[in-house]
C-alpha positions as CSV (number, residue, x, y, z in Angstrom):
1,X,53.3,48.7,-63.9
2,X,55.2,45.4,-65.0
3,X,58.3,44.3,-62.5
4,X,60.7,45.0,-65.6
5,X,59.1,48.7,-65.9
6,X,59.7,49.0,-61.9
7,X,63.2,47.9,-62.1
8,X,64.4,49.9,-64.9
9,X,63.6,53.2,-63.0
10,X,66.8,52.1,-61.2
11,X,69.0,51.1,-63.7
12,X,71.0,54.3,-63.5
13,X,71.9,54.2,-60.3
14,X,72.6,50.4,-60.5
15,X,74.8,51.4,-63.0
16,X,76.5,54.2,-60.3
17,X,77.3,51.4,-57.7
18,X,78.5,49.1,-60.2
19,X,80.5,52.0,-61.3
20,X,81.5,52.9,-57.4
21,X,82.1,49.3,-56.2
22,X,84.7,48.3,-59.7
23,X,86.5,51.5,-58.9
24,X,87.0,50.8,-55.6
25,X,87.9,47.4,-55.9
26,X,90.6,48.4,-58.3
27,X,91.9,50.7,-56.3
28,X,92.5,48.2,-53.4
29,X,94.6,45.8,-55.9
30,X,96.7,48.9,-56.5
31,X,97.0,50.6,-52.7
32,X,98.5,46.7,-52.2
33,X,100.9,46.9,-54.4
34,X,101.9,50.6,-54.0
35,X,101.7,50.5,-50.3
36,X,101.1,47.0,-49.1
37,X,97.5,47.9,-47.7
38,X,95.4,46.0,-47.3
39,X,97.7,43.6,-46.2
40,X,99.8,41.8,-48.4
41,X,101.5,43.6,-50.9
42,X,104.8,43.0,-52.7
43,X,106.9,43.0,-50.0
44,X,110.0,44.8,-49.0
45,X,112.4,46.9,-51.6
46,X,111.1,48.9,-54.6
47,X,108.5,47.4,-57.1
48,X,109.8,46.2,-60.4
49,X,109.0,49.0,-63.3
50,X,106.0,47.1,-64.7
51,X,104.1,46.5,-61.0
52,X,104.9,50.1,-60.4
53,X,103.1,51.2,-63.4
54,X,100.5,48.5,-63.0
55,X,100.4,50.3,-59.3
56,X,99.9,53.5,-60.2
57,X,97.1,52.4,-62.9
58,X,95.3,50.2,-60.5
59,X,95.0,53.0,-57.4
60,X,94.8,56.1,-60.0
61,X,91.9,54.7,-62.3
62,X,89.8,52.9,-59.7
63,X,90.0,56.4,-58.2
64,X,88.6,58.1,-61.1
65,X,86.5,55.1,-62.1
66,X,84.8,55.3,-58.2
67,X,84.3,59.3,-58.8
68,X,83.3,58.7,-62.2
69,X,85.7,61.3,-63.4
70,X,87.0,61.2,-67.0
71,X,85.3,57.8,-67.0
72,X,85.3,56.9,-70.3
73,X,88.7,57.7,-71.5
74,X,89.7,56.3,-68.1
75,X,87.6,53.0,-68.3
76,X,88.9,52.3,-72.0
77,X,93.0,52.2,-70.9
78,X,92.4,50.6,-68.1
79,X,90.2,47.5,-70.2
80,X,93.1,47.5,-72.8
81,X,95.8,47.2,-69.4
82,X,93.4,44.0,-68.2
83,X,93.4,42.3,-71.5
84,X,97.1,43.3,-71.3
85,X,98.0,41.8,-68.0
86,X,95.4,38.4,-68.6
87,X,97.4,37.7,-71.7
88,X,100.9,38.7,-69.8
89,X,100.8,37.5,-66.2
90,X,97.9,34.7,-66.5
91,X,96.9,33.2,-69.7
92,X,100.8,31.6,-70.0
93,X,99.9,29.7,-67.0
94,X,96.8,27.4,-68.3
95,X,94.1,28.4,-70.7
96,X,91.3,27.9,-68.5
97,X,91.0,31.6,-66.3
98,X,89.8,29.3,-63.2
99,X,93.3,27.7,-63.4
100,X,95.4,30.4,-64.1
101,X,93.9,33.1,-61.7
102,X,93.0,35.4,-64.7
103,X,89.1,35.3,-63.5
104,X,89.5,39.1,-62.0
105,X,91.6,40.4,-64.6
106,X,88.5,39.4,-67.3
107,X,85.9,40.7,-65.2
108,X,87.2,44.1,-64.6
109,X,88.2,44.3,-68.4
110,X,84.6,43.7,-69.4
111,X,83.0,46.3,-66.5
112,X,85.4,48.6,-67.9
113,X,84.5,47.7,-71.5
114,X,80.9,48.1,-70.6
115,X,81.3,51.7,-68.7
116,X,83.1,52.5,-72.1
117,X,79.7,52.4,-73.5
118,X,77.1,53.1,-70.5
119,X,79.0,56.2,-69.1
120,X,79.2,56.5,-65.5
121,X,75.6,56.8,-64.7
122,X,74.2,59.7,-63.0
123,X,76.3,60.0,-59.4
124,X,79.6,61.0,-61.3
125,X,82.1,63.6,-61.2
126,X,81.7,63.6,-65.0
127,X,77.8,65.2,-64.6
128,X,79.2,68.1,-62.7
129,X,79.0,70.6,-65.9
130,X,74.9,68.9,-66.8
């Protein structure tokens, strides 16, 4: 058995802890903005209607993207809401995504682009009714 052959046995469940480790880093950028945790946060007062929603989007779909539940539906708004926010909040700033902070809102954008397509892999929420 080749190395390639060996390796793809595990692609599935490479694709669950991709799957598990994007959701859960999502949620974190929301949790700091909803709830200044981990540390941070927006600070004191209400959020402004946009970060709110941006909030709830970030803690509510890395959720369901780190259960794998509804992922695909889930997974395609929240790619649209990065290429959204890049071309809102970071793209103005410079062109180049090292210089204008935008390199985490392309990433998850793509990984949610990709899970669009690959599913959630085989550790999901979603595989309950297989």
């Amino acid at each position: 058995m080749t190395l390639s052959e060996r390796l793809n046995q595990y692609q599935p469940y490479a694709l669950t802890v991709l799957r598990i480790i994007i959701g859960l880093l999502f949620m974190e950028h929301g949790m700091q903005k909803l709830f200044g945790f981990p540390a941070g946060g927006h600070g004191d007062g209400p959020l402004p209607t946009l970060m709110l929603v941006q909030g709830i989007l970030e803690a509510f779909g890395g959720l369901a993207i780190f259960l794998g539940l509804f992922t695909r539906p889930v997974a395609f708004i929240l790619a649209g809401n990065m290429a959204v926010a890049y071309f809102m909040a970071h793209q103005p700033k410079d062109f180049f995504p090292v210089n204008n902070g935008g390199d985490a809102a392309i990433l998850f954008c793509f990984v949610f682009l990709f899970l669009i397509f690959s599913g959630p892999g085989p550790l999901a929420v979603d595989n309950r009714s297989k």
